[in-house]
C-alpha positions in Angstrom: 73.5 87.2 70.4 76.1 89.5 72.0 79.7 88.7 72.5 82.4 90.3 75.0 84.3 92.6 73.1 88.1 91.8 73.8 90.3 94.9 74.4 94.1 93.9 73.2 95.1 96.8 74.5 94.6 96.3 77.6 95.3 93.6 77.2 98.9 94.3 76.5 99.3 96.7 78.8 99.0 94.6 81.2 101.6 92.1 80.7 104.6 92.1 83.3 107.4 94.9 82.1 110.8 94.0 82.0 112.8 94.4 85.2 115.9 93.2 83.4 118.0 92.9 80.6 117.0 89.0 79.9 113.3 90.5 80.1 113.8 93.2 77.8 115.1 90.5 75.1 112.4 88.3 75.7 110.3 89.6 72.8 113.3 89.1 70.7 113.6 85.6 71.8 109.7 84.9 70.8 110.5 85.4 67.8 113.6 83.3 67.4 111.9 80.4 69.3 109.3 80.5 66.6 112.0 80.3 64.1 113.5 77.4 65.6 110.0 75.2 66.2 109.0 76.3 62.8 112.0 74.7 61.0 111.7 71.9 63.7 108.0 71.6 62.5 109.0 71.4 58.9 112.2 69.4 58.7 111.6 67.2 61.9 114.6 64.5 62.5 116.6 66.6 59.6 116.4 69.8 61.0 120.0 70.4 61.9 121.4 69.5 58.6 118.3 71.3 56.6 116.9 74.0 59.1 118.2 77.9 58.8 117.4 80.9 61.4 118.7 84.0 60.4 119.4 86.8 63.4 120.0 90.1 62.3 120.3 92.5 65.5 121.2 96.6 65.5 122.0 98.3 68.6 123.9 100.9 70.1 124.6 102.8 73.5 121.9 105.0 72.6 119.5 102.9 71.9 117.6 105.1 69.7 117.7 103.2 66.6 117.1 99.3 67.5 116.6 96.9 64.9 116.2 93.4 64.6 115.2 90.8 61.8 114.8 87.2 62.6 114.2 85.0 59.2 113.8 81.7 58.8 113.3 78.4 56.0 110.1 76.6 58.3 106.7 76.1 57.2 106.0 79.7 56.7 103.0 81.5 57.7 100.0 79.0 56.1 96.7 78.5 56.5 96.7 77.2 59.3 99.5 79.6 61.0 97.9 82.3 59.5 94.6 81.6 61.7 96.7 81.0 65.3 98.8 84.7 64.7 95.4 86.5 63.8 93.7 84.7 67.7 95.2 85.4 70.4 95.8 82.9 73.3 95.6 80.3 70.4 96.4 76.5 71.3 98.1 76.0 67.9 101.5 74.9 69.7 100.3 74.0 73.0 102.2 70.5 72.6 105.3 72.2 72.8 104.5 75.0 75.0 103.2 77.7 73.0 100.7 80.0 75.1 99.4 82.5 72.4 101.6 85.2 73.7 104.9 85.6 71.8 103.3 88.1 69.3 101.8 90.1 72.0 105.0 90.4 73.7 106.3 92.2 70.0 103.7 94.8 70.5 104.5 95.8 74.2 108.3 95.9 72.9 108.1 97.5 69.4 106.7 99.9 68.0 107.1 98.8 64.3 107.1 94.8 63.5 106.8 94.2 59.9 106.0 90.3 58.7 106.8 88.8 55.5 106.6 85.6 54.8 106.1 82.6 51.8 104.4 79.2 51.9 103.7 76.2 49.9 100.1 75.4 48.7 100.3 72.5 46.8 102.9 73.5 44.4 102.6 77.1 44.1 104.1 79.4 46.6 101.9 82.7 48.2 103.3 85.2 50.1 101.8 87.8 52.8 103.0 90.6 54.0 101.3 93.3 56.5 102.3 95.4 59.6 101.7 94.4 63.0 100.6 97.3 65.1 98.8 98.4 68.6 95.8 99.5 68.3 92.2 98.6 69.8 91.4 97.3 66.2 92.3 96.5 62.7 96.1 95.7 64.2 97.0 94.0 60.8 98.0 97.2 58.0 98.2 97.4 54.6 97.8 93.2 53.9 99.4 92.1 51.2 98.6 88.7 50.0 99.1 87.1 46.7 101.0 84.4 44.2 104.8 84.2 44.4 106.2 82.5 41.4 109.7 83.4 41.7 109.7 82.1 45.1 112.3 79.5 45.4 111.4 77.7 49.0 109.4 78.6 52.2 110.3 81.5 54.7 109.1 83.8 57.2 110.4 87.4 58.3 109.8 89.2 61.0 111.3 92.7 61.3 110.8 95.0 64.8 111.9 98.3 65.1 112.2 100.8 67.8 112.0 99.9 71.7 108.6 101.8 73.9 109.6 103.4 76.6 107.2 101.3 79.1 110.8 99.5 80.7 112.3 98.0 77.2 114.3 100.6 75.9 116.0 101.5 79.4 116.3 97.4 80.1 117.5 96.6 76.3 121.2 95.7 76.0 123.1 98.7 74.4 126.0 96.2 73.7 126.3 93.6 71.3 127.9 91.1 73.8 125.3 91.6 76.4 122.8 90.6 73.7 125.2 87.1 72.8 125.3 86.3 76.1 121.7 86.2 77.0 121.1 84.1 73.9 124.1 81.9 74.9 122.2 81.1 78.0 118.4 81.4 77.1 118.9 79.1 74.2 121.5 77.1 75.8 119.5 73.8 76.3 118.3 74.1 72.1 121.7 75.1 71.3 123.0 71.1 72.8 120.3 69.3 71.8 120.0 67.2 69.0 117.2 69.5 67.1 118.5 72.8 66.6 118.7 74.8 63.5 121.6 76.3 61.7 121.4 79.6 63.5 123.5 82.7 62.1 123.2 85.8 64.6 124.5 89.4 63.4 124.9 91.8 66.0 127.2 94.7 64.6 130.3 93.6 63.5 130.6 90.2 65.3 128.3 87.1 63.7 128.1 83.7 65.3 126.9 80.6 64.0 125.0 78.3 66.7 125.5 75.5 67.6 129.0 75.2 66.8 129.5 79.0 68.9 128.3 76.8 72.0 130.9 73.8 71.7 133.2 76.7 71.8 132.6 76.8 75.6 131.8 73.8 76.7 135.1 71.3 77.5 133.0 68.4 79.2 129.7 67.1 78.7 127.4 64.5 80.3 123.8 63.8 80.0 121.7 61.5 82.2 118.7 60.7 80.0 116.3 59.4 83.1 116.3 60.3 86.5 112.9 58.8 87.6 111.2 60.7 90.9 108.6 60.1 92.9 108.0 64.4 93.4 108.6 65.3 90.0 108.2 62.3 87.5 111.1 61.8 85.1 113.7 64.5 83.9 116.7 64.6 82.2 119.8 66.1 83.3 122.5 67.8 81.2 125.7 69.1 83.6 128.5 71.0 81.5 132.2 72.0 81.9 132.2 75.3 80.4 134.9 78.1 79.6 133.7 81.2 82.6 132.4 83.7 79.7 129.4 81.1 79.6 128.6 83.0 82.8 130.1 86.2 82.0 127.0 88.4 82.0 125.0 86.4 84.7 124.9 87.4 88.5 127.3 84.4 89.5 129.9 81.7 88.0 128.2 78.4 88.5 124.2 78.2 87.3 121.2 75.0 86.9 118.9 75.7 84.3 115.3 74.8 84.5 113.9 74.8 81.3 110.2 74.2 80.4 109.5 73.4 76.3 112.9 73.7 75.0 113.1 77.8 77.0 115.2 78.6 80.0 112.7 79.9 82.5 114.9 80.4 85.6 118.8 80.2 86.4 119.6 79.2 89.5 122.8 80.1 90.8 124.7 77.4 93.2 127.7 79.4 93.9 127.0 79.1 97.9 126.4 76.0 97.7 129.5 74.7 95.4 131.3 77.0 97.5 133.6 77.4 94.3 134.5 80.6 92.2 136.6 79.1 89.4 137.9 75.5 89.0 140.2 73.8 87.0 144.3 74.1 86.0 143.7 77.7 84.7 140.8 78.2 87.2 138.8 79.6 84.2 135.9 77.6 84.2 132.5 77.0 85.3 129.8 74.8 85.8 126.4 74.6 84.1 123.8 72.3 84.4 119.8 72.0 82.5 117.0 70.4 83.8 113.8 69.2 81.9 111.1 67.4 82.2 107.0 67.3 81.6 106.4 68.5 85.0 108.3 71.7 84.1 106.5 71.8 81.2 103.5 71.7 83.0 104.1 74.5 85.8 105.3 77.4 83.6 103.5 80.9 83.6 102.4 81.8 79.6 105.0 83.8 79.2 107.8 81.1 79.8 109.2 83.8 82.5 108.7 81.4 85.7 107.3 78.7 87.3 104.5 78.4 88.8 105.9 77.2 91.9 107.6 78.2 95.1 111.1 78.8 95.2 111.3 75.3 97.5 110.6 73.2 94.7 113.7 74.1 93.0 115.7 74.0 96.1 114.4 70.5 96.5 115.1 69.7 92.9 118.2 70.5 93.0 119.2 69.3 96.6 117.3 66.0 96.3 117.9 65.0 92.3 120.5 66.1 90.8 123.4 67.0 93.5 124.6 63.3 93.8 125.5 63.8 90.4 127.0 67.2 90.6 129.3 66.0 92.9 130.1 62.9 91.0 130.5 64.8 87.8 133.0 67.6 89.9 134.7 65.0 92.3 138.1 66.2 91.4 137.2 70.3 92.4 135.1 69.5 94.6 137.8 67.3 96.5 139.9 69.9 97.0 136.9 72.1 98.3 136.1 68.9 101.0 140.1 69.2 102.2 139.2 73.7 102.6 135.8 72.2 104.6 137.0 69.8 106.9 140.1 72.4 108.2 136.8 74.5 109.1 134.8 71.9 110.6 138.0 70.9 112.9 138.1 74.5 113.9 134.2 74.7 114.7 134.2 71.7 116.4 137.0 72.7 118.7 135.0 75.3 119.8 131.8 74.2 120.0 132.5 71.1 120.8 128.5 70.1 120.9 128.2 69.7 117.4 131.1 67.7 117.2 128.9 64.4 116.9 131.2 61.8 114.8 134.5 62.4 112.9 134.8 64.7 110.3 133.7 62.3 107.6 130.7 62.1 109.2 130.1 65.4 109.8 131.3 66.1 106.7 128.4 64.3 105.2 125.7 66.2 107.1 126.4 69.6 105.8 126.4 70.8 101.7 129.6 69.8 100.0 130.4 73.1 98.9 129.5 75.0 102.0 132.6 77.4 103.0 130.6 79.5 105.7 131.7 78.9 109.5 127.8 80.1 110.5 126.2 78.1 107.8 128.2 74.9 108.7 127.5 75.6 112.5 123.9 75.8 111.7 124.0 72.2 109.8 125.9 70.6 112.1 123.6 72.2 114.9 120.7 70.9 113.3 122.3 67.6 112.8 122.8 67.5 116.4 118.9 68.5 117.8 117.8 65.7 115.3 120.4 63.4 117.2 119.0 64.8 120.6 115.4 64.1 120.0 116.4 60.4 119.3 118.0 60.1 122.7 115.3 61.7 123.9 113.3 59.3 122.7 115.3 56.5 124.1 115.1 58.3 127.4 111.7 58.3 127.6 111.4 54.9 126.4 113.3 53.6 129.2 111.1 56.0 131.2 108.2 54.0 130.2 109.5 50.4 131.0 110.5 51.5 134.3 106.7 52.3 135.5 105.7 48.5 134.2 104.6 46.6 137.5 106.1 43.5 136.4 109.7 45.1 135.6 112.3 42.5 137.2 115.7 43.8 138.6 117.5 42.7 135.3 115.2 44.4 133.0 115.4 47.2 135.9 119.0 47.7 135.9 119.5 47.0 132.0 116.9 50.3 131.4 119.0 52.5 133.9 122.1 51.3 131.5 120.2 52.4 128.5 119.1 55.5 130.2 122.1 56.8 131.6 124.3 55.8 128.1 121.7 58.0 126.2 121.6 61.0 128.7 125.7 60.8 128.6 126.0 60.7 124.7 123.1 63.8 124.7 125.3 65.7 127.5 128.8 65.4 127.5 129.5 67.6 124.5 127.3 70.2 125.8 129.8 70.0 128.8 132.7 70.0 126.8 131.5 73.2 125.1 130.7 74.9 128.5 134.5 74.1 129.0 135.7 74.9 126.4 134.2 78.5 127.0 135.3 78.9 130.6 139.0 78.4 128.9 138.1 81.2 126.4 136.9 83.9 128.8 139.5 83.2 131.4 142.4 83.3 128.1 140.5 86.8 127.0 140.2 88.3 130.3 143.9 87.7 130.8 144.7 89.2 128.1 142.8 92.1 128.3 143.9 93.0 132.2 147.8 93.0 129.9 146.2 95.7 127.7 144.4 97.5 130.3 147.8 98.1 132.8 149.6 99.0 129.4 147.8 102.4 129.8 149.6 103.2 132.9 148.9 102.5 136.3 146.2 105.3 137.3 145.4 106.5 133.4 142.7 107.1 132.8 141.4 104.2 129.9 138.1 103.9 129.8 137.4 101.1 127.2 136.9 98.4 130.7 133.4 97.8 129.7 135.0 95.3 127.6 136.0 93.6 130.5 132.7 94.6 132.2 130.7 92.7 129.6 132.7 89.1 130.7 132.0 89.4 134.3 129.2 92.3 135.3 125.8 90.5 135.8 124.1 93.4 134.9 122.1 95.2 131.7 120.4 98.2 131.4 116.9 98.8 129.1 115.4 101.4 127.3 111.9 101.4 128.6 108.8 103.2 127.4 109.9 106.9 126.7 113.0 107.8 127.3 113.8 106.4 130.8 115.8 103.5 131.2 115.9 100.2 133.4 118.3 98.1 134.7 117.9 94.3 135.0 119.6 91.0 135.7 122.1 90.1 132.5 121.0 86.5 131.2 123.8 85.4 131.8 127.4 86.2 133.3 130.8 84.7 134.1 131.3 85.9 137.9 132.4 82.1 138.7 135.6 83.6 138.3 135.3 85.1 141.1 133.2 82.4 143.4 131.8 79.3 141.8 129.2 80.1 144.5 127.9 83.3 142.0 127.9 80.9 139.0 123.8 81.3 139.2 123.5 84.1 141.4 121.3 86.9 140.1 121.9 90.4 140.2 119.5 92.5 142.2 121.4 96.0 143.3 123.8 98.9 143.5 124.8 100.9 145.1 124.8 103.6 142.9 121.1 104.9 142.2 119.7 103.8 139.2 119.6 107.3 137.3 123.9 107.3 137.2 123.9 103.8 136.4 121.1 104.4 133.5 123.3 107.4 132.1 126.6 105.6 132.5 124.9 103.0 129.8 124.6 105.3 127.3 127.7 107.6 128.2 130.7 107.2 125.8 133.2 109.0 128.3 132.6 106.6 131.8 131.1 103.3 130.7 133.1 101.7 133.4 130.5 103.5 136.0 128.6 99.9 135.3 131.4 97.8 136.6 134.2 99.8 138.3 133.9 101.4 142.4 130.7 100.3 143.0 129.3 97.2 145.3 127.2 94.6 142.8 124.3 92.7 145.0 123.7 89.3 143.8 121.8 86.3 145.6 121.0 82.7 145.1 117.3 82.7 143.8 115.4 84.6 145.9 117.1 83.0 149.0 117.1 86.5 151.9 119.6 84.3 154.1 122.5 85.0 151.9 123.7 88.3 149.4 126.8 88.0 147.4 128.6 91.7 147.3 131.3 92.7 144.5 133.4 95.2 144.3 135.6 95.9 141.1 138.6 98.1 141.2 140.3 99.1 137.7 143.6 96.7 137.4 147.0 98.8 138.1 145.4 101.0 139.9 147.7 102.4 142.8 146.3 106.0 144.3 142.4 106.4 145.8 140.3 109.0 147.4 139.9 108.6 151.0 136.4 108.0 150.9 136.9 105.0 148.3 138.3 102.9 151.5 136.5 99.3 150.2 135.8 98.1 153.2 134.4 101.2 154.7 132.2 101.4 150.8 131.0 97.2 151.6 129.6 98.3 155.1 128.3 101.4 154.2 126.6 99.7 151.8 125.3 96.4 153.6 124.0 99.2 156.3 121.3 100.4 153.7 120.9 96.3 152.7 119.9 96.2 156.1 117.5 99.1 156.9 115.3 98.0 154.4 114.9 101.2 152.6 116.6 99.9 148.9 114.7 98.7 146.4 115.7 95.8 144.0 116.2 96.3 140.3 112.8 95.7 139.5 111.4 98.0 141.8 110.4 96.2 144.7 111.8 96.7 148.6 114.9 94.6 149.4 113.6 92.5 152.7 116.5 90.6 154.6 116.3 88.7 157.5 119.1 88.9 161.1 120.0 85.8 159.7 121.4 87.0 156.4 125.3 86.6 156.2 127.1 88.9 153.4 130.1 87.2 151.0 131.7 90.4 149.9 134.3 90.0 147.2 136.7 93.0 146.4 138.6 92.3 143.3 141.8 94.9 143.1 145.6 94.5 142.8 146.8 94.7 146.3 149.0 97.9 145.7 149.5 101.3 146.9 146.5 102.3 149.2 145.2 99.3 148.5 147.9 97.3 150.2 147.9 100.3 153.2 144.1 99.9 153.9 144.0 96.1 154.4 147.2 95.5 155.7 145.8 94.3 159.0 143.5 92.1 157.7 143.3 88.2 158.0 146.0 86.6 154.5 144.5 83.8 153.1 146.0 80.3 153.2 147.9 80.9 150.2 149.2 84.1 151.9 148.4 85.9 148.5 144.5 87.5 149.4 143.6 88.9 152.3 140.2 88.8 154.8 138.5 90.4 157.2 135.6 89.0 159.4 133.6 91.8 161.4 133.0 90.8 165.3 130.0 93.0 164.7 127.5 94.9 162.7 126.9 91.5 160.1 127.5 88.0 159.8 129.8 87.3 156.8 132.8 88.0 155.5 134.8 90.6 153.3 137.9 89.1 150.6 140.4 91.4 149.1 141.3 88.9 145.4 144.1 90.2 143.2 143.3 90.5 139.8 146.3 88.0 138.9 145.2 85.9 141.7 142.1 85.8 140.2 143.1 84.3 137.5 144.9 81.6 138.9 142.8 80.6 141.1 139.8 80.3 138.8 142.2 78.2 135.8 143.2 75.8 139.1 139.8 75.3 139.8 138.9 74.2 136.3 142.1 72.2 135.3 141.0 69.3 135.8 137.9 69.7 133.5 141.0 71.5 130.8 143.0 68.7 130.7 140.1 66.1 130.0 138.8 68.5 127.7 142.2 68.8 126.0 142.4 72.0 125.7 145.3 73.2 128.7 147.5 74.2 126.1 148.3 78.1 125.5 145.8 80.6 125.1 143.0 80.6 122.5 144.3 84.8 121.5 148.1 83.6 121.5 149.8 84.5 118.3 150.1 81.2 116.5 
């Protein structure tokens, strides 16, 4: 009969190399779990009052000469002990989560590991004592094994020197605080329970005794001994008031603990989700929380390094078990955290109103108690709200359904057009308010910016108006295959401001050839080419019966070249519009029909040659634009709008939708 050969080796050599500090120690940490379950295996219910683990650790910045010795008074290395450290992968303390593997992990870290140890058969006491090595064979050395009559009780040692340089000895902690710390937190759920050891640890000069080091820490305490789940079976719960050194080496303040067979396998920071740094009088302290149960147990990887599940599965755990208590166990931080949320749910809410649902409790109770972040709560509350507009939806087409019944009477008729139109109101009226609520905003910005733009001084030269350009100009332009460029219809634009009859034109044309206007995209010295002296082309659809022109001139501007007479630059231009020889933005020939009547807008402040060019022309009823209607050439019209005028006339227009909206008050950029 032949057998595989096994290879430990390559065996080790293949196990995961540390990519942190709390990796590098976990070798270390083998060997002090074994401590603890080996006193916890001989003294049982007595183990705290009778069990002793001894930690001995040398390090330095150098890391050249690392040391450690971990001791204990358990069961010692028997028979049977003897035969699960010389098989690897052994079952010997599956119960409580052993894989096989702690003693492999020694060799990848160490490149010395020395064991001595004593046991009790019958009433003598033998001892063994050997080297540990890596090596394709023969990995026990010089064996030692024999009576020990002056042996007074039970131990075992285990001494490692030396770190490899396959990721330990650059991850190892060269600081003795570092190396409390980790153990602070990796043995952190042992440390509270109601088995642990006497534990002394040495590191240096500084010695701590657990678990008396942890009560140090921890203020507040409360354990939930059963949370029964449908997911996850039962679990226990630990949450923990503790000084903020418990989390001084950790990537956070606030952390839950997942712990599988006594071990921390992951800590999960919930810092984002608290939405706290530091609570309390002195704000020095932080939260900690552990989680156990058999189905943790159950999904851990051999090396008790993670679980063998997603990510989600903690998020749900934590979300969907335990954060009812959290928040009951924090209600006085976290109450002062709600006040800090609801001030930036207000402010959300007054400018979106679409999201604003309910009241602010309400809301309030759709989004993570400790969430802080304006986009984060936007995206909860907009969540909230598409769940809320599929069940109207549903109502809608409910009633939809009940109106194509043959035998539908006229009360059941006009009760389903009640229920129909309350559901389509509550879906749509804070989508309205919000579109509002935005027309206030750009009119408020634009307002301001035309202040800042005539600061510069009349005919200056200030080219930073494709600010201003991005408000009201329908247009974009594309990088394309290569290096050429494109210029299409913007998605969207705000030219109601001028005309609520542009409110869904689309642009189509320029009158400056696409090359300019492609370069002027991209130029940093004249990006107000896109906007600025040029006629815009816009049209309902694709409706040849009616073209929109615009015309933008910079505010405060006073002095113009002759040939930049507007109304001669409209005509010019509606003469090429008409000969059929222009091609749209996309390429294609520009048909119009003799039909076709042109609404040409020129916005400019009526000063200077401005004033002088159209001082003939037609005033408006309010005696504040001016108009001129050609007897010939084309059917339309041309208005001159001042840039103030502008303004007033478009915030008249909407008042009535500001004042329902509440929101007439001063500007949304004022000062206060």
């Amino acid at each position: 009969m032949t057998s595989l050969r096994p290879n430990l080796v390559k065996r080790i050599a293949r196990l995961p190399k540390p990519a942190s500090v709390a990796d590098a120690l976990q070798p270390l940490f083998e060997a002090i779990s074994n401590a603890i379950h080996s006193t916890q295996a001989r003294f049982d219910r007595e183990v705290s009052e009778k069990g002793r683990v001894q930690v001995t650790i040398k390090t330095d910045r150098r890391k050249d000469n690392v040391s450690a010795i971990v001791e204990d008074n358990g069961l010692g290395l028997n028979e049977d002990n003897w035969d699960a450290f010389i098989t690897t992968d052994t079952d010997n303390k599956i119960a409580i989560g052993g894989k096989g593997v702690g003693r492999l992990l020694w060799l990848d870290c160490f490149p010395l590991v020395r064991i001595d140890s004593v046991y009790k058969d019958g009433e003598a006491f033998k001892r063994r004592q050997f080297e540990f090595v890596l090596e394709l064979n023969d990995q026990i050395k010089n064996l030692k094994f024999d009576d020990y009559e002056d042996a007074r009780d039970s131990y075992f040692l285990a001494e490692f020197k030396g770190l490899r340089s396959n990721g330990y000895h650059e991850r190892w902690p060269g600081r003795g605080s570092f190396i409390f710390q980790h153990l602070t937190s990796h043995f952190l759920p042992t440390f509270i329970g109601k088995r642990c050891p006497q534990i002394y640890v040495h590191v240096g000069d500084e010695s701590r005794v657990y678990p008396g080091a942890i009560n140090e820490i921890v203020y507040r305490r409360e354990d939930i001994e059963k949370i029964e789940t449908e997911e996850f079976g039962e679990l226990k719960f630990t949450m923990m008031e503790c000084d903020k050194v418990a989390s001084a080496d950790l990537k956070g303040s606030h952390f839950m603990h997942f712990i599988a067979h006594d071990r921390t396998v992951h800590s999960h920071s919930i810092d984002s989700k608290l939405g706290l740094k530091y609570f309390g009088d002195s704000e020095n302290l932080v939260f900690h929380a552990i989680l156990t149960g058999a189905f943790l147990d159950k999904n851990v990887n051999q090396e008790r390094t993670k679980f063998q599940f997603e990510d989600a599965v903690l998020e749900r755990m934590v979300n969907d078990v335990c954060w009812s208590y959290v928040e009951q166990f924090l209600s006085e931080p976290m109450a002062k955290l709600l006040g800090e949320q609801r001030v930036k749910i207000e402010s959300i809410t007054a400018t979106y109103p679409s999201v604003a649902f309910g009241d602010v409790e309400e809301l309030q109770e759709k989004v993570p108690s400790g969430e802080l972040k304006e986009d984060a709560l936007y995206g909860h509350l907009s969540r909230e709200r598409f769940r809320r507009d599929e069940r109207q939806a549903e109502k809608i087409r409910s009633v939809l359904t009940r109106l194509k019944n043959d035998d539908i009477d006229p009360s059941m008729f006009a009760n389903a057009i009640k229920d129909a139109g309350k559901a389509i109101e509550e879906a749509e009226q804070k989508s309205l308010a919000e579109y509002i609520v935005r027309r206030k905003v750009v009119l408020d910005f634009i307002e301001l910016l035309l202040d800042k733009v005539r600061d510069q001084g009349g005919d200056a030269s200030y080219q930073r108006e494709d600010v201003l350009h991005s408000f009201i100009c329908p247009m974009k332009v594309s990088t394309i295959t290569g290096a050429g460029k494109k210029v299409e219809p913007a998605s969207s634009h705000d030219l109601w401001i001028v005309d609520e009859r542009l409110t869904f034109a689309q642009y189509f044309s320029s009158d400056v050839d696409f090359a300019s206007l492609s370069q002027a995209a991209t130029s940093e010295d004249r990006p107000d080419l896109l906007i600025f002296d040029y006629v815009h082309g816009l049209r309902q659809k694709k409706d040849p019966s009616k073209v929109l022109l615009v015309e933008f001139k910079r505010p405060g501007r006073k002095g113009y070249d002759d040939d930049e007479n507007p109304q001669l630059q409209v005509e010019r231009y509606v003469r090429r519009l008409q000969s059929g020889e222009l091609t749209d933005v996309r390429g294609r020939p520009i048909t119009l029909d003799q039909n076709t009547i042109f609404y040409c807008f020129i916005i400019a402040d009526i000063i200077g040659k401005m004033a002088d060019w159209t001082f003939t022309w037609q005033r408006t009823a309010d005696g504040r634009g001016r108009v001129l209607r050609p007897s010939d050439g084309f059917r339309g019209s041309i208005e001159l709008i001042g840039w103030d005028d502008l303004l007033k006339d478009a915030r008249e227009r909407n008042q009535a939708f500001f004042d329902k909206a509440g929101i007439t008050g001063k500007s949304f950029f004022s000062a206060d």
